[in-house]
C-alpha positions in Angstrom: 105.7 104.1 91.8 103.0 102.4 93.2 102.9 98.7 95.6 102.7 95.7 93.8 99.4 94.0 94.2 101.1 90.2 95.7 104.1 91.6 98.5 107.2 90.3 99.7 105.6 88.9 102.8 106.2 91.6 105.5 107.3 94.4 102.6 104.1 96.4 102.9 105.9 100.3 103.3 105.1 103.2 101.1 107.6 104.0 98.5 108.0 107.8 100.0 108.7 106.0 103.6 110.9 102.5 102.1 114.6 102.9 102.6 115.0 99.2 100.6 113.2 98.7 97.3 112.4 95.5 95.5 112.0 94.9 91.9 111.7 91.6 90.0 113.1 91.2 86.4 111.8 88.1 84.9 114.5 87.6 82.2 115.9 84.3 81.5 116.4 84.4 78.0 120.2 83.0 77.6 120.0 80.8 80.3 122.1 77.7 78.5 120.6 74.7 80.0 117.3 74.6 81.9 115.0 78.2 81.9 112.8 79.1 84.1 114.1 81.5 86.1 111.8 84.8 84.8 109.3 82.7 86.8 111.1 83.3 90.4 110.8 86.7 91.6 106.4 85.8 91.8 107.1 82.4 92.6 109.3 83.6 96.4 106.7 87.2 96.8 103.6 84.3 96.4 105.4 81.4 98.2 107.0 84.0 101.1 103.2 83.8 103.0 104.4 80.2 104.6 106.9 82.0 106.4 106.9 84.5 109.4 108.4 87.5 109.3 110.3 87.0 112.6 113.8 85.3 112.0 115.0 83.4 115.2 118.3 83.6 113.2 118.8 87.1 114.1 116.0 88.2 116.6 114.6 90.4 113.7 111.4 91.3 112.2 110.4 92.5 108.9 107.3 94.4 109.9 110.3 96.4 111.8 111.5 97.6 108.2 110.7 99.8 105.9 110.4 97.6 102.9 108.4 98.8 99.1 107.8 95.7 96.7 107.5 97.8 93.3 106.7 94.5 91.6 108.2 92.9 88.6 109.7 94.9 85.4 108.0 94.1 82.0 110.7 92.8 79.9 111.7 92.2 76.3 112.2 88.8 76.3 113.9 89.1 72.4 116.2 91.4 73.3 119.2 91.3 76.1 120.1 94.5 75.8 116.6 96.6 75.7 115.3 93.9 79.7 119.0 95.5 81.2 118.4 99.0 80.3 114.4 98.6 82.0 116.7 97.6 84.6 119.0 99.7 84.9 116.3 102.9 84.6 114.8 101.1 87.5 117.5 100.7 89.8 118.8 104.6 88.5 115.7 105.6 89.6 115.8 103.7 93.4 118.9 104.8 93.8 118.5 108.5 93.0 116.0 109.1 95.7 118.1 107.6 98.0 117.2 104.5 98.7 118.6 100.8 98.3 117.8 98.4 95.5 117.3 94.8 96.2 116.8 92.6 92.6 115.0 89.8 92.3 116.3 87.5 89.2 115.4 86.3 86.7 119.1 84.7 85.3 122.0 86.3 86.5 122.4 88.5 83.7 120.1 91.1 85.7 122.8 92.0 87.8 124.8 94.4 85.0 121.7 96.6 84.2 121.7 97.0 88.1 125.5 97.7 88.5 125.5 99.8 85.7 123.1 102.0 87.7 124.4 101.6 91.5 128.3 102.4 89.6 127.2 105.7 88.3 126.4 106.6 92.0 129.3 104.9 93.1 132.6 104.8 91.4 134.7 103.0 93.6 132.2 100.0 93.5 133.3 96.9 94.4 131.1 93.6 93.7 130.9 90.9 96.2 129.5 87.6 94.0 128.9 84.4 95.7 127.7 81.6 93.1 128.3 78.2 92.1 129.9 79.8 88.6 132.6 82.1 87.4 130.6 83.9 85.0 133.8 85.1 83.2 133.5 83.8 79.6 134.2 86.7 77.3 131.2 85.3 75.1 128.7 82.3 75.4 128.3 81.2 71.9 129.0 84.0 70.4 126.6 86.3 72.8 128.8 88.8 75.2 125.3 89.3 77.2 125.3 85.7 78.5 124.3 84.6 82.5 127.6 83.3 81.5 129.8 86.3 81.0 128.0 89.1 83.4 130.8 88.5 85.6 133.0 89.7 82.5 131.2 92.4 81.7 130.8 94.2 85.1 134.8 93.8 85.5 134.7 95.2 81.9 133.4 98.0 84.0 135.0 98.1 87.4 138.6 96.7 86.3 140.9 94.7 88.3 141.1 93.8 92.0 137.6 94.6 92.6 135.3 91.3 92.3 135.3 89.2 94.9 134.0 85.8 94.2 133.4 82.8 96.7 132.0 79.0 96.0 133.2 79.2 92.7 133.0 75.3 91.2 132.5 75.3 87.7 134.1 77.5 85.2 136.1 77.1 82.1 140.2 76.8 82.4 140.2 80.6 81.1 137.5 82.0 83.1 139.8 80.2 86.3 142.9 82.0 84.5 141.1 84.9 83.7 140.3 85.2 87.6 143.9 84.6 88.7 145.1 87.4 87.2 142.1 89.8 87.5 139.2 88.9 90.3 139.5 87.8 93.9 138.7 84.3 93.6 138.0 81.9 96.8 136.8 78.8 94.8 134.6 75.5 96.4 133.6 77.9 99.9 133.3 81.2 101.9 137.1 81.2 103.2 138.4 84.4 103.4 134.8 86.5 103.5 134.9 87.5 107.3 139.0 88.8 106.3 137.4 90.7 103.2 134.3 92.2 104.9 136.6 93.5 107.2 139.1 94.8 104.4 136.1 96.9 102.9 134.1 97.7 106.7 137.8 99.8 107.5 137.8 101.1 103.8 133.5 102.0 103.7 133.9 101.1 99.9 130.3 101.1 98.5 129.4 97.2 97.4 127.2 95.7 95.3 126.5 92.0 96.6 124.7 89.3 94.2 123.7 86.0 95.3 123.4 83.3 92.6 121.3 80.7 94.7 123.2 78.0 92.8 125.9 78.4 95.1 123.8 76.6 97.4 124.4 72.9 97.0 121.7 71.1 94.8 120.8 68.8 97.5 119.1 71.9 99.2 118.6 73.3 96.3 117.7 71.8 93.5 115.3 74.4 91.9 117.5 76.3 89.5 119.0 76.4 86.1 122.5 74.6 86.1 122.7 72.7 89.2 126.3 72.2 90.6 127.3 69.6 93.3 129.5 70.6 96.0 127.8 73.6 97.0 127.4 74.9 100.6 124.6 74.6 103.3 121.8 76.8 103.5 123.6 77.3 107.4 126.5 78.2 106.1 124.9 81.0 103.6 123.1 83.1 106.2 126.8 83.2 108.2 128.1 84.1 105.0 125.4 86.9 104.5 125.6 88.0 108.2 129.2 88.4 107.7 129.3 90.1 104.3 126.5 92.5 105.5 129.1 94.1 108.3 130.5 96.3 104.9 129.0 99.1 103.2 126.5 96.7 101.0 124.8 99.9 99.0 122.5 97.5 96.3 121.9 93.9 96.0 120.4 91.2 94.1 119.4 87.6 94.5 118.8 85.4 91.4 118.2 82.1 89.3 115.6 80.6 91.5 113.5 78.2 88.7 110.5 77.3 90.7 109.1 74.7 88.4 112.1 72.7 88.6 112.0 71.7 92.1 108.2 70.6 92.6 108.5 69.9 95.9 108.5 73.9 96.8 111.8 73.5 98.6 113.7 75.7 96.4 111.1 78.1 96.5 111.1 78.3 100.3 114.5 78.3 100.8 114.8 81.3 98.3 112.2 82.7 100.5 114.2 82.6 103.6 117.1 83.7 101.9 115.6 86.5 100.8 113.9 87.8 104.1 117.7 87.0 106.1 118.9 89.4 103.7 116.6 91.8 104.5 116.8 91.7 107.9 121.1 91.9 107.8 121.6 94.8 105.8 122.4 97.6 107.9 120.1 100.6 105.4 
């Protein structure tokens, strides 16, 4: 596997030497209102040189990681099931030799070729999801591989009492149902995350953690596919990441950045920053 030619900012390490690896999948193909996401993962690697590598956040340093950027996967954009299994393949591969994958989105559909992967390595997986949506339509139109349902389909996988979802603010009644009898919901904010994280620290239960960016609120972030108001502060999503980062994180991803929709670059920075906090928290 070899470095891609534009890095992560910072993410410069060999693959034999990296303990986290980063892959981009560029797949927004049933995004339902506004696309644009397959253009994030080389919109934050291209737009992460305005930033330093030292956060004053947590007196850390990327150059002090060991951090490969393999680049983005070439996807089939006609066809959701052949981009998840390059996916999955990918993140197979990461994790087989021992090391931690970090996706970059794309939609949020990414996430269930990676969990499919990370789950085969870990059984008792449980999935931390923090977004702006429930994700837990059986179908979108029809389509059961949906941005929309890949909440659905990884409980499909992992079964009850094992997603835990916070900002939750937009759903349909049955997705809200579904989750009452099924997920761990914390709709509208991050109450109850430091009580979980320390539920799974004293269990060391292997999690997966994806980040939809759109649980941030659209006033700081306005660069993504279905904007929802009432989100939380960028302040109040590096506590939340800090906080979830104490458990046994073992892959993550962090998704629907649409760089083009927010012109200003602000989305694109804050993604960024989001990006290299996460980095810089998890304990690998």
């Amino acid at each position: 596997m070899q470095r891609n030619v534009e890095n992560f900012i910072g993410c410069e390490s060999s693959y034999e030497d990296a303990k986290i690896v980063l892959f981009g999948a560029p797949f927004d193909s049933t995004t339902s209102f506004r696309p644009g996401a397959r253009f994030g993962p080389a919109a934050m690697r291209h737009e992460s040189f305005g930033l330093e590598t030292y956060s004053p956040y947590q007196d850390k340093d990327l150059e002090d990681l060991a951090v490969f950027d393999s680049g983005d996967l070439e996807l089939c954009f006609g066809s959701s099931e052949m981009a998840l299994a390059d996916i999955e393949a990918r993140a197979r591969e990461i994790v087989s030799d021992g090391k931690f994958p970090l996706l970059l989105g794309g939609e949020h559909l990414v996430t269930l070729g990676a969990v499919r992967a990370v789950l085969e390595k870990y059984p008792e997986l449980h999935i931390v999801h923090f977004d702006a949506h429930a994700d837990l339509r059986d179908d979108y139109l029809g389509a059961q591989l949906s941005h929309a349902c890949v909440l659905r389909r990884c409980h499909d996988l992992i079964g009850d009492g094992r997603i835990h979802q916070f900002c939750i603010r937009s759903g349909e009644r049955a997705e809200f149902r579904f989750a009452a009898q099924h997920t761990d919901m914390h709709p509208f904010s991050f109450d109850g995350l430091a009580e979980l994280t320390e539920q799974l620290t004293c269990t060391q239960v292997p999690v997966y953690l994806t980040i939809d960016l759109d649980c941030l609120d659209p006033s700081a972030f306005p660069g993504t596919g279905t904007p929802e108001a009432g989100g939380v502060s960028f302040l109040q999503l590096l506590d939340a990441i800090r906080t979830i980062t104490q458990a046994n994180i073992v892959a993550a991803d962090v998704n629907e950045l649409a760089p083009m929709l927010d012109t200003s670059g602000v989305s694109t920075a804050t993604a960024c920053k989001v990006l290299r906090e996460l980095l810089l928290a998890l304990h690998v």
